[in-house]
Every structure is written in C-alpha cells, then in structure tokens.
C-alpha positions in Angstrom: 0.0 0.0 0.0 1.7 3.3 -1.5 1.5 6.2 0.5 3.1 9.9 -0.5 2.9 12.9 1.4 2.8 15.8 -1.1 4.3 19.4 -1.0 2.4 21.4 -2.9 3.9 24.7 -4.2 2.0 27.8 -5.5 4.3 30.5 -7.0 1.8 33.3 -7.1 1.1 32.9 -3.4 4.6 32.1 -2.9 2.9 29.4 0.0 3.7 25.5 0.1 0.5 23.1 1.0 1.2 19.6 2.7 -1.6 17.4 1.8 -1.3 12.8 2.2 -2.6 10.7 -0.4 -2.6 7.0 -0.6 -3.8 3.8 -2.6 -5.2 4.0 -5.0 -4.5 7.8 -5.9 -0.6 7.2 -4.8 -0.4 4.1 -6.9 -0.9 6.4 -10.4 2.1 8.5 -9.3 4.1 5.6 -9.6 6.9 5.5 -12.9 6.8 9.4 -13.0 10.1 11.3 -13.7 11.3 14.5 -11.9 10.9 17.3 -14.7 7.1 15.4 -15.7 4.1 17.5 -15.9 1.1 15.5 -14.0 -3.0 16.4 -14.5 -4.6 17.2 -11.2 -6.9 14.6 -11.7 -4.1 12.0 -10.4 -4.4 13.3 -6.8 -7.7 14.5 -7.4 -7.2 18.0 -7.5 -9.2 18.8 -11.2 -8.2 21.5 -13.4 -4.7 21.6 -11.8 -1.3 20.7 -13.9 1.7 20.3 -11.8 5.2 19.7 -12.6 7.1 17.0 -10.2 10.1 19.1 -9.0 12.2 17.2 -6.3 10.9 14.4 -2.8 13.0 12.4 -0.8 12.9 8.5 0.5 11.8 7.1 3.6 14.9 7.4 4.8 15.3 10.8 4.0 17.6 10.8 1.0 16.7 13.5 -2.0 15.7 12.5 -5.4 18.1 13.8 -8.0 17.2 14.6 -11.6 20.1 13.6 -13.0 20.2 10.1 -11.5 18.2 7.9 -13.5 16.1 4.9 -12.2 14.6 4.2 -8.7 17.4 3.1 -6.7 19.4 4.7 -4.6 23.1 5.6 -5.5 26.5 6.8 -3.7 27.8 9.6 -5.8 30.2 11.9 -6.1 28.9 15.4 -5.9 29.9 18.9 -6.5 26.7 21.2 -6.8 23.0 20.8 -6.5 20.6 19.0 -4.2 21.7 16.6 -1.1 25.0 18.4 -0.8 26.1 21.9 0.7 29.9 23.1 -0.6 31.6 24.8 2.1 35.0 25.3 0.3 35.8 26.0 -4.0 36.4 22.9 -5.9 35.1 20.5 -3.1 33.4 17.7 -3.4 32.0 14.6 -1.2 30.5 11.4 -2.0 26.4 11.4 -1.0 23.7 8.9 -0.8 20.6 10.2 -3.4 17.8 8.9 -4.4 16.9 8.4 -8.2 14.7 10.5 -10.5 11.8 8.3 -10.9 8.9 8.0 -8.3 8.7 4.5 -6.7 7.2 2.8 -3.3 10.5 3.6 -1.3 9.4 7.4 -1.9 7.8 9.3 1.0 7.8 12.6 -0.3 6.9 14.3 -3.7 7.8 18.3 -4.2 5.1 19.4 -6.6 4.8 22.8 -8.6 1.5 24.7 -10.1 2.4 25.2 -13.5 -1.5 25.7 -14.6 -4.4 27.0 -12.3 -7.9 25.6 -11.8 -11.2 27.6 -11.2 -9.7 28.2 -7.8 -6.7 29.1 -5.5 -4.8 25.9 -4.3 -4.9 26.9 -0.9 -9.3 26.9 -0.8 -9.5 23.5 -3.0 -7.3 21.8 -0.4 -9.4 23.3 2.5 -5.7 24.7 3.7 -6.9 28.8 3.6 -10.6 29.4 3.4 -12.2 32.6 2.2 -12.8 35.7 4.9 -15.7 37.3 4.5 -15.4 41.6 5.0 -17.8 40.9 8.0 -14.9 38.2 10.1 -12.2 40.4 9.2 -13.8 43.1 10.8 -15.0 41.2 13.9 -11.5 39.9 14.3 -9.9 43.4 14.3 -12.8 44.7 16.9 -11.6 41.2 19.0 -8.2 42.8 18.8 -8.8 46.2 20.0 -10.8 45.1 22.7 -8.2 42.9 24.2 -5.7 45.6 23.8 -8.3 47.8 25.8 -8.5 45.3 29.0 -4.9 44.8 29.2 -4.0 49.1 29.2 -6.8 49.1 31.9 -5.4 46.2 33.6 -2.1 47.9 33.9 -3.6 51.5 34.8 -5.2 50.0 38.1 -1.6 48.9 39.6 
C-alpha cells in the first residue's frame, strides 16, 4: 500500500501546501520522472497541472534529476541537491535517491504550473475565504483585548 505525502507549491502565493494521499491515488504516481508535468486529476485535484520538482525516501535521502532509475546511489557530488559546498572545488561522496517515483518514496515536491477555477490553498481546505464581516469582527476582538490589558495595567 503506497503512500506519499505531497508538498504542494504555489508560485503566485509564494505558499507551500502539505496534503497525504494513498492507494489507489498514490499508486498512479508511480513511474513518473522529476521534470514530468502531471494532471490534477491524479491526486484528485481537477483543473490543476503540476510539474514534479524534487521528494526524498523514507529514509530521508533527496531524489536527483540527474540520477536515472529508482534506486538509490552513492555519488560523487559537487553542486545541486543533497550536498552543501563549504569550500571552492570541493566535493563529497552522497547517498541520493533516483529521479523516478517508486514505493520507497515518501515525499513528492510538486509545482502549479496551470491554475484551476480556484486558488490551491481553498481547493485543499488549507486557507478558506474571509468574508469583510470576520475580518472586521477579528480586528474589533483585537482592539478590545488591547483595551483590558492598558486598563489592567492602569489599576496597579
């Protein structure tokens, strides 16, 4: 049973959304490529496209695009993801994880690269829509707290 959580990115709200998915929506995820452009429908998220951009194992070990397959490699690495340079010309030998998505994955990096009718963040019940009327109330909640605690500090 293949479970994935996603991280959903949204460039125009510059926000990331966490959402689970498993079998059977998990299971159609399954041969997909770093770089691959996916329809919402997949992980049931209509009208959406997303691009796949990154995810790590269950271990923890990134996904690399330019490491083909599923399995997991020791590399030698200069630059890019799974590695952090300290010094000019160094490099270090790394555990990654292949480009392709398989059942050892446990996390997928996703991208909006086409919008639905709505925001990502209201389809996946993450932000919800304030109406004028809350926004107000919750400023007049503010103010009123602010009130009690000058009072407060007038009586000592």
């Amino acid at each position: 049973m293949a479970e994935f959580k996603l991280v959903i990115s949204d460039p125009k709200a510059k926000k990331a959304y966490q959402i689970e998915i498993k079998s059977p929506d998990a299971d159609r995820l399954f041969g997909k490529k770093i770089g691959d452009i996916i329809k919402g429908e997949l992980i049931n998220l209509a009208g959406f496209e997303f691009k796949i951009t990154g995810g790590s194992d269950k271990q923890g070990f990134p996904m690399r695009a330019d490491v083909h397959g599923t399995k997991r490699v020791r590399a030698l690495l200069s630059q890019g993801p799974g590695i952090k340079i300290k010094r000019k010309g160094e490099r270090k030998r790394k555990s990654i994880r292949g480009n392709q998505i398989a059942d050892d994955i446990a996390q997928i990096n996703l991208k909006v690269v086409k919008e639905g009718s709505k925001p990502v963040g209201i389809v996946l019940g993450k932000e919800g829509e304030e109406k004028p009327e809350e926004k107000e109330s919750a400023k007049k909640e503010e103010g009123d707290a602010g009130n009690k605690e000058g009072n407060q500090k007038e009586k000592k």
